[in-house]
Structures are given as C-alpha cells and as structure tokens.
mmCIF file of the N, C-alpha and C atoms, coordinates in Angstrom:
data_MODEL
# 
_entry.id   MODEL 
# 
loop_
_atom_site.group_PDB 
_atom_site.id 
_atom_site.type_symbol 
_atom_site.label_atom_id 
_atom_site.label_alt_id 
_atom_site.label_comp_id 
_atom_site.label_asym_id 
_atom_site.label_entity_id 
_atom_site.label_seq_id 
_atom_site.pdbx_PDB_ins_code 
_atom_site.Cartn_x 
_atom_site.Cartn_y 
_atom_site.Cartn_z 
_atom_site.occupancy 
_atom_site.B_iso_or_equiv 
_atom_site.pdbx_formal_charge 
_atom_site.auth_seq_id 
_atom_site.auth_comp_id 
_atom_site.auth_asym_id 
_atom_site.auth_atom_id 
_atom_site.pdbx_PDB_model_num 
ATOM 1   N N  . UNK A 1 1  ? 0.837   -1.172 0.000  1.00 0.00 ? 1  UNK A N  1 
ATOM 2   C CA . UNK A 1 1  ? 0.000   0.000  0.000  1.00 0.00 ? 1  UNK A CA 1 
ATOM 3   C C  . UNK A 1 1  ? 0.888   1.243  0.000  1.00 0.00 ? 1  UNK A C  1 
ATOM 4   N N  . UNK A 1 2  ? 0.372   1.847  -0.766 1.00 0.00 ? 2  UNK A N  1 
ATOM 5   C CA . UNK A 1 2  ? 1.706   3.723  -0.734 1.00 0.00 ? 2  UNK A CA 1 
ATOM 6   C C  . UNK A 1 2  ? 0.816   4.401  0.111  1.00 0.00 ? 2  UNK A C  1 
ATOM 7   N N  . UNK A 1 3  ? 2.293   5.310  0.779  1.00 0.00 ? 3  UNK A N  1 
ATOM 8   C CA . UNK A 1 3  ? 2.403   5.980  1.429  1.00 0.00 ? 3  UNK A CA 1 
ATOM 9   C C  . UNK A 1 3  ? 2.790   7.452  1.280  1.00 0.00 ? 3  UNK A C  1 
ATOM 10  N N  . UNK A 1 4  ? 2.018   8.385  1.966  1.00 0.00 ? 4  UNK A N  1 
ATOM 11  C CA . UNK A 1 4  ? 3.179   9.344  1.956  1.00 0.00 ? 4  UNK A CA 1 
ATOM 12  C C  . UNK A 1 4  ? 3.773   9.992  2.827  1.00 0.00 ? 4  UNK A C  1 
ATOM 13  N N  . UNK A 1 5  ? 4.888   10.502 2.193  1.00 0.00 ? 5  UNK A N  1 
ATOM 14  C CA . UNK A 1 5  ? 6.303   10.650 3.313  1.00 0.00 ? 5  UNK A CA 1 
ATOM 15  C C  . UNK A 1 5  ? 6.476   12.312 3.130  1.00 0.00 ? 5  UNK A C  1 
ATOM 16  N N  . UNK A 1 6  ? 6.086   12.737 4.154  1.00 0.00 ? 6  UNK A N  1 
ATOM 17  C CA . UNK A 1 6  ? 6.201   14.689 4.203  1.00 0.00 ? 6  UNK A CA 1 
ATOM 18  C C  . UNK A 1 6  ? 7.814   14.869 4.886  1.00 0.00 ? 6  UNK A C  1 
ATOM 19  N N  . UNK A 1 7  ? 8.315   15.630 4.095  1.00 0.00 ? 7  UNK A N  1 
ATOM 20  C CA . UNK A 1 7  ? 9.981   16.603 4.543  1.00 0.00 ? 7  UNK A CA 1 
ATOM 21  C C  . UNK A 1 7  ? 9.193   17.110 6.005  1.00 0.00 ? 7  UNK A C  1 
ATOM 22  N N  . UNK A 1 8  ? 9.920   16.900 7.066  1.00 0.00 ? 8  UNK A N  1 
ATOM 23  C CA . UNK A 1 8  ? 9.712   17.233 8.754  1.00 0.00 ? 8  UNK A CA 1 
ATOM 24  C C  . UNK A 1 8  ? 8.752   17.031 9.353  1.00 0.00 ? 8  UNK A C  1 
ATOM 25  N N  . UNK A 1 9  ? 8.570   15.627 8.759  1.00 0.00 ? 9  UNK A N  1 
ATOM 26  C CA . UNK A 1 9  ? 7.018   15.307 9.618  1.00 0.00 ? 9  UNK A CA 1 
ATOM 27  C C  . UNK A 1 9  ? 7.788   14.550 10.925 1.00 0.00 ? 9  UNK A C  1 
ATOM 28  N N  . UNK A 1 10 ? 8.547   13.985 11.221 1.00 0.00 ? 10 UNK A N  1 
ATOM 29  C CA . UNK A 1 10 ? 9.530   13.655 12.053 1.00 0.00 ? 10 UNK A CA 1 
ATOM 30  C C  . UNK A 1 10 ? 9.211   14.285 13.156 1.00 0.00 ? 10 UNK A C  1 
ATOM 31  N N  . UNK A 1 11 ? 9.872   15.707 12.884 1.00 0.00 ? 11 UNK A N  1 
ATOM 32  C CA . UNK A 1 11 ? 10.206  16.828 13.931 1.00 0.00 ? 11 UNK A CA 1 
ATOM 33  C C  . UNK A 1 11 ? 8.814   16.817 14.371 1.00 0.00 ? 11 UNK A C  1 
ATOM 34  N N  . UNK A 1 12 ? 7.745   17.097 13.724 1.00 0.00 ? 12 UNK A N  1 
ATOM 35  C CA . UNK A 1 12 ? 6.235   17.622 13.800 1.00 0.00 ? 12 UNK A CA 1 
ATOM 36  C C  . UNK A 1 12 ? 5.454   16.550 15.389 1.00 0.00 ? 12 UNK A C  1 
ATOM 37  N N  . UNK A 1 13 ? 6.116   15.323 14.868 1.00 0.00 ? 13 UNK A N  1 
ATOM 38  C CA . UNK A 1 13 ? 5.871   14.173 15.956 1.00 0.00 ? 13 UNK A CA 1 
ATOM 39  C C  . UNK A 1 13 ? 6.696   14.207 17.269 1.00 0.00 ? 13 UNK A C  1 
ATOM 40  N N  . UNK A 1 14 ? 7.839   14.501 16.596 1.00 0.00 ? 14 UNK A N  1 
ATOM 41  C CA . UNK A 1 14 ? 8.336   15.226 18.503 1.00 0.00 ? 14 UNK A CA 1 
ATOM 42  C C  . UNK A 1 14 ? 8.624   16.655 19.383 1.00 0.00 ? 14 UNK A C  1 
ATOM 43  N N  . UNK A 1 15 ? 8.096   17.234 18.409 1.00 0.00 ? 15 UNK A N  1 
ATOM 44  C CA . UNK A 1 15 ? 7.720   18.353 18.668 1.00 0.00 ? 15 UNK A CA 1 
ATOM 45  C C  . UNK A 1 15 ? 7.651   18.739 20.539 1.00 0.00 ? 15 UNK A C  1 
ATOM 46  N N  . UNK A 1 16 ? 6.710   17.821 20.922 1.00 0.00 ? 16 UNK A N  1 
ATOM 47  C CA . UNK A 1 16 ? 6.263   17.764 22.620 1.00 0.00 ? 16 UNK A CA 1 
ATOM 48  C C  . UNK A 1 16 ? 7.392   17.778 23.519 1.00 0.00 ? 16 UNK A C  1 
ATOM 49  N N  . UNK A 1 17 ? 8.357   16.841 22.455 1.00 0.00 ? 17 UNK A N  1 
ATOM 50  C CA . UNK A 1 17 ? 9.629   16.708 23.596 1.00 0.00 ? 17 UNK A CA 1 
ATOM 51  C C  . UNK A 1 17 ? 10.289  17.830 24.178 1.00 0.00 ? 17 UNK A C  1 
ATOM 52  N N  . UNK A 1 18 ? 10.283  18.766 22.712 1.00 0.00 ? 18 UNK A N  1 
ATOM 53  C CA . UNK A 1 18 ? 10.948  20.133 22.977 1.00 0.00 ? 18 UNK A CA 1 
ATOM 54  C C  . UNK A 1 18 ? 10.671  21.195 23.953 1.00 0.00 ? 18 UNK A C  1 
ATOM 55  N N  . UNK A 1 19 ? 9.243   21.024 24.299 1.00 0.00 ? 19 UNK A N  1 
ATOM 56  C CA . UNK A 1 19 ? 8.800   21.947 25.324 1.00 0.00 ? 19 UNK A CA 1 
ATOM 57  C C  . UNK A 1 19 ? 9.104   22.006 26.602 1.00 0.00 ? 19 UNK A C  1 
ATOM 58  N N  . UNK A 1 20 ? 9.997   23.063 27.330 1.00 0.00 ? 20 UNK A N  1 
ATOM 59  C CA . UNK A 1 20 ? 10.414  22.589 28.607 1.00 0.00 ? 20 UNK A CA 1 
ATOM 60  C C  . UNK A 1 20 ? 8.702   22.728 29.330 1.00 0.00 ? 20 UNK A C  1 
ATOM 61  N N  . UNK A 1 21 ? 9.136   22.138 30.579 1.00 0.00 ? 21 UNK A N  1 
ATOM 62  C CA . UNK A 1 21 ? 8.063   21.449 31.635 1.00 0.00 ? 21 UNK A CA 1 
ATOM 63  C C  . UNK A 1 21 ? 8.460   23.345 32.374 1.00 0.00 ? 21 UNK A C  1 
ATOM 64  N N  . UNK A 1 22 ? 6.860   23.702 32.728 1.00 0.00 ? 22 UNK A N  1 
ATOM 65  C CA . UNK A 1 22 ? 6.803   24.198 33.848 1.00 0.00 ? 22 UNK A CA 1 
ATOM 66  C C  . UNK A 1 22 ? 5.264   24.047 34.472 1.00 0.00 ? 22 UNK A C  1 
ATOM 67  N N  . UNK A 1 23 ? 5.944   23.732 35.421 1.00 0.00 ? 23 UNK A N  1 
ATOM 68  C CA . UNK A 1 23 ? 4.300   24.054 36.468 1.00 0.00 ? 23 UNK A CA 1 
ATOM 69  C C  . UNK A 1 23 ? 3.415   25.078 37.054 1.00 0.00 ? 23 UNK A C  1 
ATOM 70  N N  . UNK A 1 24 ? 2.174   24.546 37.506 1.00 0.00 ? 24 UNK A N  1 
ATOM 71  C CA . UNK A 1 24 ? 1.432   25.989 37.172 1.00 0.00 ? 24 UNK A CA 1 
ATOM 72  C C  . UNK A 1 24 ? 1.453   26.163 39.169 1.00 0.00 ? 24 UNK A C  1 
ATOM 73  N N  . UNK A 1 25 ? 1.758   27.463 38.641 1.00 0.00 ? 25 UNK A N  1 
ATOM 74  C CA . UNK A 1 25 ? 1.921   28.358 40.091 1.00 0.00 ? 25 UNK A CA 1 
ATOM 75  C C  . UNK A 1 25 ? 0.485   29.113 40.444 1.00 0.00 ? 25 UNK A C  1 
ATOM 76  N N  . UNK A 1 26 ? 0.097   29.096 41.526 1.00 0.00 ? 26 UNK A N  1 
ATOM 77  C CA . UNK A 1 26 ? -0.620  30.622 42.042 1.00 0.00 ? 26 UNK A CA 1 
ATOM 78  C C  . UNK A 1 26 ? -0.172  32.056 41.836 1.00 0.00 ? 26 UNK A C  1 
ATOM 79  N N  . UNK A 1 27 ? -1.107  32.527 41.161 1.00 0.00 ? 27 UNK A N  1 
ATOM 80  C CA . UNK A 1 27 ? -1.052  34.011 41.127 1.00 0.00 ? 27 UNK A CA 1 
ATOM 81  C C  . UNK A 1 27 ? -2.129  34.884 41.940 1.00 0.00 ? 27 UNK A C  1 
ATOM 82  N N  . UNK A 1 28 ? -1.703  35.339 42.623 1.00 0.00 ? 28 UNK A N  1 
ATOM 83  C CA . UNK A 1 28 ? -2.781  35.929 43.816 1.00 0.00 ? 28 UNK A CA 1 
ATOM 84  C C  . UNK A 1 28 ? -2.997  36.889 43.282 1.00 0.00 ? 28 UNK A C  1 
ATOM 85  N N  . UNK A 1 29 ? -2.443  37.967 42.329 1.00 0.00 ? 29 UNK A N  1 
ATOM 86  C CA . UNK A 1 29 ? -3.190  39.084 41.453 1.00 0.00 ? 29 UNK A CA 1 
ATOM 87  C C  . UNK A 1 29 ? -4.084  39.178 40.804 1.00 0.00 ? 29 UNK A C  1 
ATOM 88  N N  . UNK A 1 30 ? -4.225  37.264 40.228 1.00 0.00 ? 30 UNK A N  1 
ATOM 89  C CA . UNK A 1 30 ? -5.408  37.302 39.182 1.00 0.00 ? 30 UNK A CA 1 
ATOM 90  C C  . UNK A 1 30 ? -6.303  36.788 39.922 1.00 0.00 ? 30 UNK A C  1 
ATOM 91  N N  . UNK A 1 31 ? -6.303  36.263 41.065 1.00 0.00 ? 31 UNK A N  1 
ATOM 92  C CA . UNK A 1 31 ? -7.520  35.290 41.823 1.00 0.00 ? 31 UNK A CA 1 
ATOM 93  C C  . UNK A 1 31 ? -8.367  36.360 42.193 1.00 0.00 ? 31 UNK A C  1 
ATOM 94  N N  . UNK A 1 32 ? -9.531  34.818 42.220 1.00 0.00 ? 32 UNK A N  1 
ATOM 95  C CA . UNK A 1 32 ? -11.137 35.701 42.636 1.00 0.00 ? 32 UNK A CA 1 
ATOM 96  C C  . UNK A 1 32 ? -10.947 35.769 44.227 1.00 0.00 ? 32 UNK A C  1 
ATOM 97  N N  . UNK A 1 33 ? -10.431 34.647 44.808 1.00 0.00 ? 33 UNK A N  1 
ATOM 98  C CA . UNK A 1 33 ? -10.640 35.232 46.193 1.00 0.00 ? 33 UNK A CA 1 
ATOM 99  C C  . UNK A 1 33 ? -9.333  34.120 46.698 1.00 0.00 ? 33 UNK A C  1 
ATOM 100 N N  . UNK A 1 34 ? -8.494  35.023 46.934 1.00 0.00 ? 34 UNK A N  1 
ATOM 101 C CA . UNK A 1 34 ? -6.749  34.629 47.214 1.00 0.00 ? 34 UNK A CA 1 
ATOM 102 C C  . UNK A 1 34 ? -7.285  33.741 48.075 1.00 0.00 ? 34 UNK A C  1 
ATOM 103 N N  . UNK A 1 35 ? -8.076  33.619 49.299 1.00 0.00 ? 35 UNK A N  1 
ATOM 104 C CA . UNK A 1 35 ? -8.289  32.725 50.466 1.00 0.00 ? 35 UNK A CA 1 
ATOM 105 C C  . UNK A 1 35 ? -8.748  31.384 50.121 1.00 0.00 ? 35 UNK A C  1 
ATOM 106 N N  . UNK A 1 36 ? -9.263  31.136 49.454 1.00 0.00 ? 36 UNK A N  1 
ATOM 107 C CA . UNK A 1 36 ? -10.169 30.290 48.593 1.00 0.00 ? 36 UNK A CA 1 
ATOM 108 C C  . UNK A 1 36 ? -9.184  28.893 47.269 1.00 0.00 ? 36 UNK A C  1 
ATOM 109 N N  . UNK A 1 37 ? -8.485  28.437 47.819 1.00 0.00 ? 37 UNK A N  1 
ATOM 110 C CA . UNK A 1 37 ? -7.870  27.729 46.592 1.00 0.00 ? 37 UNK A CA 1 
ATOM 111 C C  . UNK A 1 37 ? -8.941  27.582 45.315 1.00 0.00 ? 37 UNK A C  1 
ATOM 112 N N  . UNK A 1 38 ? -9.997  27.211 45.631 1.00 0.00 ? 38 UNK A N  1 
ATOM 113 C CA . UNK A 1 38 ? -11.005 26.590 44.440 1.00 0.00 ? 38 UNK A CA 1 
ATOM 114 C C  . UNK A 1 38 ? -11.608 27.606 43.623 1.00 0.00 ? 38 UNK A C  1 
ATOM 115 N N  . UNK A 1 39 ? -11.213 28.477 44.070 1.00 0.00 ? 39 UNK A N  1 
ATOM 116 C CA . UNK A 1 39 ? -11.946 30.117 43.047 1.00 0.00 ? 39 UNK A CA 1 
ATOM 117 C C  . UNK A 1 39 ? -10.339 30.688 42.263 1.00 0.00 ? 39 UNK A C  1 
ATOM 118 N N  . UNK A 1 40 ? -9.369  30.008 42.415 1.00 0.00 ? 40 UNK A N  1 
ATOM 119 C CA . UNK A 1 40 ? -8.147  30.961 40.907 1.00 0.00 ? 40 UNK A CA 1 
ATOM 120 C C  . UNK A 1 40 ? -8.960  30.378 39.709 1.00 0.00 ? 40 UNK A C  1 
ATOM 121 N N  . UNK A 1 41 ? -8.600  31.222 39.209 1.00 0.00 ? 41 UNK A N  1 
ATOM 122 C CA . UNK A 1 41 ? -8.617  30.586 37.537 1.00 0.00 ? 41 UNK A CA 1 
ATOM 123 C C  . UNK A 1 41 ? -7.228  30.289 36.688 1.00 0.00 ? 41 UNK A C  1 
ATOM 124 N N  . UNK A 1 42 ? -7.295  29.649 36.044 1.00 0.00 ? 42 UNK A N  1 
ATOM 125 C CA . UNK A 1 42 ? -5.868  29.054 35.215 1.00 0.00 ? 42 UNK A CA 1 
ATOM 126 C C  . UNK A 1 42 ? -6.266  29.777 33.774 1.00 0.00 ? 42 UNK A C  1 
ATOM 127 N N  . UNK A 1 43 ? -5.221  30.744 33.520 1.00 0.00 ? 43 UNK A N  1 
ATOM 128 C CA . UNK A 1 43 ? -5.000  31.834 32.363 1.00 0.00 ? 43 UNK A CA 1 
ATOM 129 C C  . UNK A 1 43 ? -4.052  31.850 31.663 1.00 0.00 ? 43 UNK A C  1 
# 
C-alpha cells in the first residue's frame, strides 16, 4: 500500500519533547478570592 512521506514530519511528531516542563503556580493578582484555593482561575 503507498504511502506518503512529508519533509519534517519527524520533527512535527516530537515536537512535545521540545517543550520545557513548567508548572502551574498561584497568582494571587489574578484570583477571585486569594483565600479560597477553588476560586483561581488558570489563564
């Protein structure tokens, strides 16, 4: 069965690897109610 073969489809598939890791922090500037863990929103 043919196939086809795209120039940087490679890269396109590991793409994910490249992204460094960061984790999501609290921002008490943007929260609805700093006291409250369950009211930030993620922006």
């Amino acid at each position: 069965m043919p196939t086809l073969e795209f120039n940087g489809k490679h890269h396109i598939y590991t793409h994910h690897l490249t992204v460094p890791y960061r984790p999501l922090e609290t921002d008490k500037s943007r929260s609805c109610n700093p006291t409250d863990a369950d009211d930030n929103l993620i922006t």
